[in-house]
C-alpha positions in Angstrom: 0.0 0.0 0.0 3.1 2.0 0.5 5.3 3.2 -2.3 9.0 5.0 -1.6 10.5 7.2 -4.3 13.8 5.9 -4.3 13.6 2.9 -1.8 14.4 -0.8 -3.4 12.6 -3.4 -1.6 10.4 -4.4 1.2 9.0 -0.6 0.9 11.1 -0.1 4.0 13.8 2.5 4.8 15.8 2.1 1.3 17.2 5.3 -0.1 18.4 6.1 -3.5 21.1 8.1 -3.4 19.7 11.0 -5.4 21.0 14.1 -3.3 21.8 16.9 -5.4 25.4 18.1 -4.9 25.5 21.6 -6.7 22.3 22.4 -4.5 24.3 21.7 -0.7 25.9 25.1 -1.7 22.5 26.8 -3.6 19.5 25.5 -2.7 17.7 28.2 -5.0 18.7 25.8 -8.1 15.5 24.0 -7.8 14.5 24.2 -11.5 13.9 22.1 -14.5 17.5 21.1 -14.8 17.9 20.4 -11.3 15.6 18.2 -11.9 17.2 16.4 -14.7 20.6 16.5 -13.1 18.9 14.6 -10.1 17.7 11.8 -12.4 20.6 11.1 -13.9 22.6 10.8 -10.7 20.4 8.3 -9.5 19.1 6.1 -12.6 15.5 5.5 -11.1 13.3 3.1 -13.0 10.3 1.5 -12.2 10.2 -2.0 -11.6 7.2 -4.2 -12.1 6.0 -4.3 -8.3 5.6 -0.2 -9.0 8.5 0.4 -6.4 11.0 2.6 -7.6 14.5 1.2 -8.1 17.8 2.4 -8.5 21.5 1.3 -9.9 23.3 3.8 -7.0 21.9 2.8 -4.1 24.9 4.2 -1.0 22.1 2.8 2.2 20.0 0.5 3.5 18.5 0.7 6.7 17.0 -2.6 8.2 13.4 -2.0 9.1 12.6 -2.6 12.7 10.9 -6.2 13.7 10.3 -7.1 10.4 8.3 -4.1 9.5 5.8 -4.8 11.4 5.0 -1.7 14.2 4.2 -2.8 17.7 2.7 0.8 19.1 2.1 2.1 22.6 -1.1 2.6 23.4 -2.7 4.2 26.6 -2.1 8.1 27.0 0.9 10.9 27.9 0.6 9.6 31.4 1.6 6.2 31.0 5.2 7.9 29.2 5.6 10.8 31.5 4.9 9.8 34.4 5.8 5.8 34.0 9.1 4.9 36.9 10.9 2.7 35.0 13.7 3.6 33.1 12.9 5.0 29.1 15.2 4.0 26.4 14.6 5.6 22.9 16.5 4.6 19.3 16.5 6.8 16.1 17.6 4.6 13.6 18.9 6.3 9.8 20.4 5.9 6.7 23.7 7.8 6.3 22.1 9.7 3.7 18.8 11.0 5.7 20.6 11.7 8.7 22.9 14.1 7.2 20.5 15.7 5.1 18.7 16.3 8.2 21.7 17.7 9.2 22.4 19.4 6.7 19.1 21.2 5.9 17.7 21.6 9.7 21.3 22.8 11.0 22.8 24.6 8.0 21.2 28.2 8.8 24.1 30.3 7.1 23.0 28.5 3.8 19.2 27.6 4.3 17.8 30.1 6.7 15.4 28.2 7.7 14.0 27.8 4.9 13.5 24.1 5.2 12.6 23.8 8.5 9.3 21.8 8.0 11.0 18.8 6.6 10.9 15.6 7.9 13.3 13.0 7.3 12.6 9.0 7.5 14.0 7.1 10.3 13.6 4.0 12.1 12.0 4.2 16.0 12.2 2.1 19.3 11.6 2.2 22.6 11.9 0.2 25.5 10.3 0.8 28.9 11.0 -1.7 31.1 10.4 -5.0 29.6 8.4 -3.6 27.2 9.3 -2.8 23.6 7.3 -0.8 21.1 8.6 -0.2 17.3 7.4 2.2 14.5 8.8 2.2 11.1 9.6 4.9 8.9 8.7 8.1 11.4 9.3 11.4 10.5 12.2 13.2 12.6 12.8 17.1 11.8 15.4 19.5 13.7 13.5 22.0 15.9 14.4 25.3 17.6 15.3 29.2 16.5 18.9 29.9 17.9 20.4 26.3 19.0 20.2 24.7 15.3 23.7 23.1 14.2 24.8 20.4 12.0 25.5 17.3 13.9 26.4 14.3 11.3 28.3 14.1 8.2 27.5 12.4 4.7 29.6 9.2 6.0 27.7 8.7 9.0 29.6 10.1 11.9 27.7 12.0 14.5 29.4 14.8 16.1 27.1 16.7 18.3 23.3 16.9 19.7 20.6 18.7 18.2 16.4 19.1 19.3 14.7 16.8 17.4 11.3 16.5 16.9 9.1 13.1 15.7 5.9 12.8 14.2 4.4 9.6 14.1 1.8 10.4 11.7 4.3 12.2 8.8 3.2 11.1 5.3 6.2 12.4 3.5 4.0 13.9 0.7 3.5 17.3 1.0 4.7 19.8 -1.5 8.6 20.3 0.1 8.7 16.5 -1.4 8.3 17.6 -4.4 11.6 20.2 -4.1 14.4 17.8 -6.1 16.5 17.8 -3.1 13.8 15.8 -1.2 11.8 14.0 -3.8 13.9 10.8 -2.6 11.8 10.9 0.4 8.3 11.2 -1.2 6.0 8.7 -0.6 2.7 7.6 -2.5 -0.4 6.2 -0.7 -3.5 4.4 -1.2 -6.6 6.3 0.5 -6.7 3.9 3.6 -2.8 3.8 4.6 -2.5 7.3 4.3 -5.2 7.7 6.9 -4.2 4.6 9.1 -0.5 6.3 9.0 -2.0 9.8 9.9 -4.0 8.1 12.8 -0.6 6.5 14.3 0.3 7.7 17.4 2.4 6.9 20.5 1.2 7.3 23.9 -1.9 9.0 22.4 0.5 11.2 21.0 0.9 12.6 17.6 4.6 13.8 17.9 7.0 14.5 20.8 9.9 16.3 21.1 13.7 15.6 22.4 15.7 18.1 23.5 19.3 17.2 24.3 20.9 18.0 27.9 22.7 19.5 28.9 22.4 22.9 27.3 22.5 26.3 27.7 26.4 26.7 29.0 27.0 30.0 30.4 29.5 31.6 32.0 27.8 33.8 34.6 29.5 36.5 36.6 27.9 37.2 40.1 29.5 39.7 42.7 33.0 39.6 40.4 33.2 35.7 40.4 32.6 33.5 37.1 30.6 30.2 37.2 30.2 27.9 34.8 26.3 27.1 34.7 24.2 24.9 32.5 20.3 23.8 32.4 19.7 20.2 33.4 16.6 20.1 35.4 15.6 23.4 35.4 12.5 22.8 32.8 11.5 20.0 34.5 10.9 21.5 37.6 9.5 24.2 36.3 6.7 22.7 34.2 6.5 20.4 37.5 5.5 24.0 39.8 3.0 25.2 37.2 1.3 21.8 36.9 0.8 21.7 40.9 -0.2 24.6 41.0 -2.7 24.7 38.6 -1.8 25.7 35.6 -1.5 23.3 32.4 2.7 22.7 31.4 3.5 20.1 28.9 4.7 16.9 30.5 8.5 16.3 30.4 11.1 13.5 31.6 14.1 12.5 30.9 14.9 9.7 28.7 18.0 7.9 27.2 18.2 8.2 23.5 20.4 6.4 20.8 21.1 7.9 17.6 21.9 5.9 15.2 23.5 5.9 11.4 24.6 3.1 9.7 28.1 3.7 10.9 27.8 4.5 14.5 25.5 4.7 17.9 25.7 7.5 20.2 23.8 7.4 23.3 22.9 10.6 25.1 20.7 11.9 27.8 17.6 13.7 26.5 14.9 15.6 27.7 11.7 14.2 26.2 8.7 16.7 26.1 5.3 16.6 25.4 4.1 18.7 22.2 1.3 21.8 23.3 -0.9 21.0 19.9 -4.4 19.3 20.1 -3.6 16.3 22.1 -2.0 18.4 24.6 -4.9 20.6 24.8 -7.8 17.6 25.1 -5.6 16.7 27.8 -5.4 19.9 30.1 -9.0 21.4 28.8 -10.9 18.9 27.5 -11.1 21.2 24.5 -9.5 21.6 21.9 -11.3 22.8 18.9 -10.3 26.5 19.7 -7.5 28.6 18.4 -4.3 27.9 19.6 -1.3 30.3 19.1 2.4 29.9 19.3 3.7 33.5 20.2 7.7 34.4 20.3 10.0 36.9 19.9 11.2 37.2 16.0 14.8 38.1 15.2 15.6 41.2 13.2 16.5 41.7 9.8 20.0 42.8 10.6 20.6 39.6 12.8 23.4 37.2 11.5 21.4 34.1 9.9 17.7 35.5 10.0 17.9 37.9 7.3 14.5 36.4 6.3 12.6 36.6 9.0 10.1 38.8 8.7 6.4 40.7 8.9 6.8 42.6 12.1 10.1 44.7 12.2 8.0 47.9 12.3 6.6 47.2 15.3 6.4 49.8 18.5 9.6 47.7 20.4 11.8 46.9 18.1 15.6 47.2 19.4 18.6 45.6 19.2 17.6 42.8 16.3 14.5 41.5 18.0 10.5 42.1 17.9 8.9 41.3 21.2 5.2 39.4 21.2 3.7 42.0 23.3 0.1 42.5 22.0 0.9 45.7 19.9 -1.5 46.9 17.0 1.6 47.6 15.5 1.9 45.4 12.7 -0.7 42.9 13.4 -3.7 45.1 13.3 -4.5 47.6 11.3 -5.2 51.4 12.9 -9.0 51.6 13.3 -11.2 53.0 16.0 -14.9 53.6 16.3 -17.0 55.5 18.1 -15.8 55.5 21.5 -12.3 55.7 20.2 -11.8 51.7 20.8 -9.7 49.6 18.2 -11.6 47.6 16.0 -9.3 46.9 13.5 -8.6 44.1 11.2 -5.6 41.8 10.5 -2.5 42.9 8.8 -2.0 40.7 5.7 1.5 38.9 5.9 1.6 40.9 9.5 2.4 39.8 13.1 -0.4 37.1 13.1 -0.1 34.6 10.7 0.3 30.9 9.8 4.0 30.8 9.7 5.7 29.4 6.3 9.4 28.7 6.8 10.1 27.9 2.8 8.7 31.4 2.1 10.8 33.4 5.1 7.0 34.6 7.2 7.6 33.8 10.7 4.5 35.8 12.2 4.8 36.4 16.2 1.8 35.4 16.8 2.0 32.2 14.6 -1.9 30.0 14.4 -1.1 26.4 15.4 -4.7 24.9 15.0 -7.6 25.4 12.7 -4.7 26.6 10.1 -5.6 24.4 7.3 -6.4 27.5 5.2 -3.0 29.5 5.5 -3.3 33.2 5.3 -7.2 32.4 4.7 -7.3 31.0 8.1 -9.3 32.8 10.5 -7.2 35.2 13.3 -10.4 37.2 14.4 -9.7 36.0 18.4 -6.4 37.4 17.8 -6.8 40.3 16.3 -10.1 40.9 18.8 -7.7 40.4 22.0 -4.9 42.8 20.7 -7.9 45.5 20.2 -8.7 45.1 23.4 -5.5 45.1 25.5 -4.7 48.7 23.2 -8.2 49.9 24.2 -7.9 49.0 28.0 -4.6 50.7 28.0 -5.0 54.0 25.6 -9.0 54.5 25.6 -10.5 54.1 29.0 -12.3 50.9 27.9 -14.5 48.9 30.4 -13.3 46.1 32.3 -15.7 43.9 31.0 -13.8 44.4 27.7 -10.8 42.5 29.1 -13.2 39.9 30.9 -14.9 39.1 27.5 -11.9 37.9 26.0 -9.3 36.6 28.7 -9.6 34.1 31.7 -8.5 36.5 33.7 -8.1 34.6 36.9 -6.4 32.2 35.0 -3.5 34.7 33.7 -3.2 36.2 37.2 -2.1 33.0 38.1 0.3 31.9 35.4 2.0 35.6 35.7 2.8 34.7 39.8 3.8 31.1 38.9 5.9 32.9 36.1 7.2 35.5 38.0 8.2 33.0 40.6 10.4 30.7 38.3 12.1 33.8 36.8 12.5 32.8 33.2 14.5 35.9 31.6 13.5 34.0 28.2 9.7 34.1 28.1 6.5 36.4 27.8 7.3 38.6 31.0 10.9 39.1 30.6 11.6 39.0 27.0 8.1 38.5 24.9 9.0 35.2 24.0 8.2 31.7 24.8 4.4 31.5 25.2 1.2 29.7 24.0 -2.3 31.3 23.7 -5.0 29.2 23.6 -8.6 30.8 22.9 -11.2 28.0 24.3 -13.7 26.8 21.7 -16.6 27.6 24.5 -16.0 30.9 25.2 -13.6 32.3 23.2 -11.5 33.6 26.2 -7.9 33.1 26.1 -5.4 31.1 28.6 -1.3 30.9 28.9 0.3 28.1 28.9 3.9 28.3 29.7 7.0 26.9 27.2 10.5 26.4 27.4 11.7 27.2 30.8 15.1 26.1 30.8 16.3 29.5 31.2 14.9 29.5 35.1 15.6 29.7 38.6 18.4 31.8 37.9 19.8 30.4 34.8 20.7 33.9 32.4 23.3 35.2 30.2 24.3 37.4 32.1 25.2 39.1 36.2 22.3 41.9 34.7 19.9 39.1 33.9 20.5 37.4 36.9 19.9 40.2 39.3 16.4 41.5 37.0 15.4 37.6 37.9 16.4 38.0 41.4 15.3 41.8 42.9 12.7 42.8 40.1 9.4 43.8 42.0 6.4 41.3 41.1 4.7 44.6 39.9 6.8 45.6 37.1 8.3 43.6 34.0 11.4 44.0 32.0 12.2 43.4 28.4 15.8 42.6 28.3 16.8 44.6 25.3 14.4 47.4 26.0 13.2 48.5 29.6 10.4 51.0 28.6 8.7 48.5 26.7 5.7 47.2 28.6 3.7 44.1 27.5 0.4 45.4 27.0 -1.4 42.6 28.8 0.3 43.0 31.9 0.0 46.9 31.4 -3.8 46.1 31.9 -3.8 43.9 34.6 -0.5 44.0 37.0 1.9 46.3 36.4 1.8 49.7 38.8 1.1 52.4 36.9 -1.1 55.7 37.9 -2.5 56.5 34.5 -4.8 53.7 33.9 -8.9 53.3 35.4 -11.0 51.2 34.2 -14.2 53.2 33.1 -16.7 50.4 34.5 -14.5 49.9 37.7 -17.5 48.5 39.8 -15.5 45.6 42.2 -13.0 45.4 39.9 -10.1 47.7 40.4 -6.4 47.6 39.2 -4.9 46.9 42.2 -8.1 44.2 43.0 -6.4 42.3 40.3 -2.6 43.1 41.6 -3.9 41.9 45.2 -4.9 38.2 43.3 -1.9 38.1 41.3 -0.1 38.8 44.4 -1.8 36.0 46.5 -1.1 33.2 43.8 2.7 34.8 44.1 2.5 34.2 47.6 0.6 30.5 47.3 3.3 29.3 44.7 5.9 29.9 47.8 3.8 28.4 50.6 3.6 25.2 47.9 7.2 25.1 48.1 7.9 26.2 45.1 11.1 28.2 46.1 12.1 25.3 49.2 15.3 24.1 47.9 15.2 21.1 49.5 12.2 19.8 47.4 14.1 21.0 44.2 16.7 18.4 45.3 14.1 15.4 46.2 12.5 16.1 42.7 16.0 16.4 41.0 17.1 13.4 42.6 14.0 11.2 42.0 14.0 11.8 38.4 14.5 8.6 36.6 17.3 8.1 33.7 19.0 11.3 35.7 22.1 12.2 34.7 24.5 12.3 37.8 23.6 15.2 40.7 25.2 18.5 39.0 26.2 20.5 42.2 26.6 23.9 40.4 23.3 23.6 38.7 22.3 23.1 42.0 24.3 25.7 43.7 22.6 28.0 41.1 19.0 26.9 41.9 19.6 27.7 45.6 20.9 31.1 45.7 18.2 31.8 43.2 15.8 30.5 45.6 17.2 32.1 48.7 17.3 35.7 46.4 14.3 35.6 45.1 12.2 34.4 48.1 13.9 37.7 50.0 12.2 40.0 47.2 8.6 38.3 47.5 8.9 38.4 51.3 9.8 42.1 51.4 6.3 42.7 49.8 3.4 43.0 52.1 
């Protein structure tokens, strides 16, 4: 029922060698003779069974249990929150590991351009006694700033990347029609194509690996340097905001083997659970809404994201970065009616967007779900919420503006969980790093929190560190610009004398700061700044790498710090 371009027999893992040398250097030479070129470098011809064959072939990869899948059933729980130890193998062909190499890591060439591609591999895993296999998964590079190549054309594998795998790739989109991935493409029949879009592990659709340890700074603090690095930091972060109420994706650690057809490397990895629609059936039991991904988008002038574009006008823009702070700027255009309230409409190509790496749009508010129409997609809970926060802040508007379109006691208590952990890298801090989901029933909008392994004191710099440490839980900083005030928490939190509500009833300004101040206070009663249970959660982790005592060092003068600041507040 399956057919591989370029794979030679049991429609398993076969590759032709068809990559197209004179486009590793241009990958613009995608044309008519490209094509040719590729054809005759690999010789393909059909062979009676309708599988494609080929006189070059340079890999095989062996498929896994005889090609038969053996798939985990049950749901994220039984993965995340299993004891026993998790062991996880990629397996590749030389040639699809380095392309994915290659063309994920390669930004000085690529620029992102082909992040979205997946390339084939082999998977297992083993928990416990228990083995499940899946053949021919789709495994793409993922992140902004901490892409690299890792493998070369010969197999060897020289360093760790975040990987992502989809369970349910069909290899068949239009990127597998570019000539550098047409090797890859796939043909179905009707009922494969939807049993292989229906596979899943754990009830998930994908997950994602991110290696550890990562994030190696050297921090000065009071004229000494340490050498720091995130190991556990994430996971005791999503940990806090899941006990405390608020949805985090699951995460563990696992051990993972990559594998070419040359060597294994084993490594410790963090796996995470994906925020898409399984994630949000699982926290909401809804999840036919809008969800957003919202980040900060590097400037035109920054090295490697020349392309990266659709909101460099924006009010906030300074030193090679746009902030997701809920702006019209860019994502709406400037409309008011009567009562001088915004009302208007989406910015074509602008901030909000479905984002399209081959084509260089990275929107900051990028549409996750219900995005099956592109740019025809509907962003009206997007563009209705940014109206709204402008309107709150610049026109007087009535609270019951804000209440209409945001859980409000719901963000009151993600920005003190937040505020708590002191990432310097998300929505408070840095405008980055967040997801918005607007709830099919009632349109209103809840945070959900996202990489946190820039916590508990964990920065790039002694600046960094101290903002994270002494910064009052009424005010917010933007690293690379202090003036500029997330609009959201300009409604809601932040002290300020100019803004009234016009409707103030029982709800006042500083009614809201007094809540957001209480779940403050409740995160630190839970324990969520007690050193001593960051250890006994460290330390029970299973598939742990060895205690890191500076990590932990870090984590407790963190702790010590920022518990002073909250303490100090009445």
């Amino acid at each position: 029922s399956l057919i591989y371009k370029g794979a030679i027999e049991d429609n398993i893992g076969d590759y032709a060698n068809t990559l197209l040398k004179n486009n590793e250097v241009n990958s613009e030479k995608e044309s008519s003779k490209s094509v040719a070129s590729s054809s005759s470098a690999s010789s393909l011809s059909s062979s009676k069974s309708g599988v494609l064959s080929s006189s070059s072939l340079d890999s095989k990869i062996e498929p896994l249990n005889n090609g038969v899948d053996i798939k985990a059933s049950g749901n994220q729980e039984a993965f995340f929150k299993v004891s026993e130890s998790v062991s996880i193998s990629l397996y590749f062909s030389n040639q699809a590991l380095y392309d994915l190499s290659n063309y994920g890591g390669n930004q000085s060439l690529y620029n992102h351009k082909y992040d979205d591609v997946y390339f084939p591999a082999n998977f297992a895993c083993k928990i416990g006694s228990n083995e499940y296999f899946y053949n021919d998964v789709g495994v793409r590079m993922k992140g902004a700033t901490s892409r690299r190549t890792f493998a070369d054309s010969k197999g060897n594998i020289t360093n760790t990347v975040h990987l992502k795998v989809s369970f349910k790739c069909t290899f068949d989109d239009e990127l597998y029609d570019l000539p550098l991935f047409s090797k890859y493409k796939h043909e179905w029949n009707a009922d494969s194509k939807e049993s292989r879009k229906d596979r899943k592990f754990f009830g998930m659709d994908k997950i994602d690996f991110k290696y550890v340890p990562r994030n190696d700074v050297q921090l000065q603090l009071n004229r000494q340097f340490f050498n720091y690095k995130s190991y556990n930091q994430e996971l005791y972060s999503y940990d806090v905001f899941n006990s405390n109420g608020i949805a985090a994706p699951y995460a563990r650690w696992i051990n993972l083997n990559l594998n070419s057809q040359k060597v294994t490397k084993s490594y410790k990895y963090e796996a995470v659970e994906c925020i898409d629609k399984k994630f949000l059936k699982r926290a909401f039991n809804d999840n036919k809404g809008d969800l957003y991904k919202c980040t900060q988008v590097l400037s035109p002038s920054t090295e490697r994201t020349n392309q990266w574009g659709g909101a460099f006008d924006n009010v906030g823009t300074t030193n090679s970065a746009t902030y997701a702070n809920f702006f019209l700027d860019n994502a709406v255009t400037s409309s008011f009616d009567d009562n001088g309230y915004a009302n208007g409409v989406r910015r074509p190509a602008g901030s909000i967007g479905v984002e399209d790496n081959y084509n260089g749009y990275h929107p900051l508010y990028c549409l996750k779900t219900n995005d099956d129409l592109g740019d025809e997609s509907d962003f009206s809970k997007m563009v209705n919420f940014i109206n709204v926060l402008y309107s709150l802040r610049y026109k007087n508007a009535p609270y019951s503006m804000l209440d209409s379109v945001l859980d409000v006691d719901q963000f009151l208590k993600f920005a003190g969980i937040s505020y708590v952990l002191g990432n310097y890298d998300d929505m408070r801090n840095n405008g980055n790093n967040f997801y918005v989901y607007f709830r099919k029933s009632d349109n209103k909008a809840v945070f959900i929190p996202y990489d946190y392994d820039y916590s508990l004191g964990l920065t790039r710099s002694e600046q960094n560190y101290n903002i994270m440490t002494t910064s009052g839980m009424f005010t917010t900083t933007i690293s690379h610009n202090k003036t500029n005030k997330n609009n959201l928490y300009y409604d809601t939190i932040l002290t300020n004398n100019s803004l009234s509500y016009s409707d103030t009833g029982e709800i006042t300004q500083k009614g809201l700061q007094s809540a957001y101040k209480g779940y403050i206070k409740q995160t630190v009663t839970n324990g969520a700044l007690t050193y001593s249970n960051y250890v006994t959660f460290v330390d029970g982790l299973t598939d742990s790498q060895t205690s890191q005592s500076a990590e932990k060092e870090l984590v407790e003068k963190y702790m010590r710090a920022k518990k002073a600041t909250i303490d100090a507040v009445a």
